[in-house]
N, C-alpha and C positions, 0 to 999 in steps of 0.2 A: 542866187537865192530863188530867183525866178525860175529855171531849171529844178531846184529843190520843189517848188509849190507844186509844178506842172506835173512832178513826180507822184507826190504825195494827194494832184485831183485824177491821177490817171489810177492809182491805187485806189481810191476812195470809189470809181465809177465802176471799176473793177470789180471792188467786193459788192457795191449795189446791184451789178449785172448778174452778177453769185447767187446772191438771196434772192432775186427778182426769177430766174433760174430753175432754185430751190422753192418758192412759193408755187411756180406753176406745176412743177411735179407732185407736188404734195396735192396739188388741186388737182392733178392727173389722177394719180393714185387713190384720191377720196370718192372719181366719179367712178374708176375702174372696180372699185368695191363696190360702191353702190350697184352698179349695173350688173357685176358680177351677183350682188346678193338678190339681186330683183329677177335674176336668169334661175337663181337656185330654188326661191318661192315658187316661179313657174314652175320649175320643173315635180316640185313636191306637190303643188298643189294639181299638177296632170299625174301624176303618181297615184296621188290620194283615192284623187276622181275615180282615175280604173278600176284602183283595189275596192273601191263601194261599189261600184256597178255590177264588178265579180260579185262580191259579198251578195249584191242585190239577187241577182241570180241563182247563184246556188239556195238561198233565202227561199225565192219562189218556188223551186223544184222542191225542196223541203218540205215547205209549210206546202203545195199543190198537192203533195202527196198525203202530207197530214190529213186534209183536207178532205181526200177520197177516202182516210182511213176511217174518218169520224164520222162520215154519210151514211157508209158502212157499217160502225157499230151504230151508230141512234136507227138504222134499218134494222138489223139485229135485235136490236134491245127493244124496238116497239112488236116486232112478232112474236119474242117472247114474250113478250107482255099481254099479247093477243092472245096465244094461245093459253097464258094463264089464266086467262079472263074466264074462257068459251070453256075449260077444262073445268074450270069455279063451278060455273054455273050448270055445266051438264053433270058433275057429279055431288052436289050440294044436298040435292033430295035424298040420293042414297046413303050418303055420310052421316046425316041430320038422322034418320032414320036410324041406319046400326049405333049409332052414340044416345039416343033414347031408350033403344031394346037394351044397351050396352046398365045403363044405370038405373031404369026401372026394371027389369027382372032381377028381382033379390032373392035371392035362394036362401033364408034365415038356416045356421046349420052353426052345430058347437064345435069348436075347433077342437083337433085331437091334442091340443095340449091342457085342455082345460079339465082341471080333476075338482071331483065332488067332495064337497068338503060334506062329510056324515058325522 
C-alpha cells in the first residue's frame, strides 16, 4: 500500500512539475509578446518619424517656392497698379475734356425717318 501511495505522490509532483512548467512558459510567451510588441511600436513610431520629416521637407521646398511665387505676383500686381494710377492721372484731363465736348456739342437735326405730317 505504501508503494501504491509513494506512487500515486511521485505522480501527483509529476503533474505539479507539469503545470509549474506550463505556467512559466506561458509567462515566457506573454513577456516575448510584450517585448516583441514594444520592438514593433518602436519600429513604427521611427517609421513614422521619417516619413514626417520627409513630408516636412518636401512641404518646405513647396510652400518655399510658393512663397517666391506670391512676392512675385503682389510685385506684379503693385506695379500694375502703379502704373494704373500714374496712367489715371496723366490722362484724366484729356478724357474729362473729350467726354464734355462729347455731350455738350448738340447738333439739334430731324432724323431722316421723321415724316411731316401735312
Amino acid at each position: 500500500m505504501t508503494s501504491q501511495s509513494q506512487g500515486i505522490q511521485q505522480l501527483l509532483q509529476a503533474e505539479k512539475r507539469a503545470k509549474d512548467k506550463l505556467e512559466e512558459a506561458k509567462k515566457r510567451k506573454v513577456k516575448r509578446l510584450r517585448q516583441a510588441k514594444e520592438e514593433a511600436m518602436a519600429e513604427i513610431d521611427h517609421y513614422r518619424l521619417q516619413r514626417e520629416k520627409e513630408f516636412r521637407n518636401k512641404q518646405t521646398n513647396v510652400m518655399g517656392s510658393q512663397g517666391n511665387f506670391s512676392a512675385k505676383i503682389e510685385e506684379q500686381t503693385t506695379e500694375t497698379v502703379r502704373n494704373l494710377t500714374s496712367s489715371y492721372h496723366k490722362n484724366m484731363e484729356s478724357m474729362m475734356k473729350k467726354l464734355l465736348n462729347t455731350i455738350c456739342d448738340i447738333n439739334p437735326e430731324v432724323h431722316p425717318n421723321f415724316r411731316h405730317a401735312v
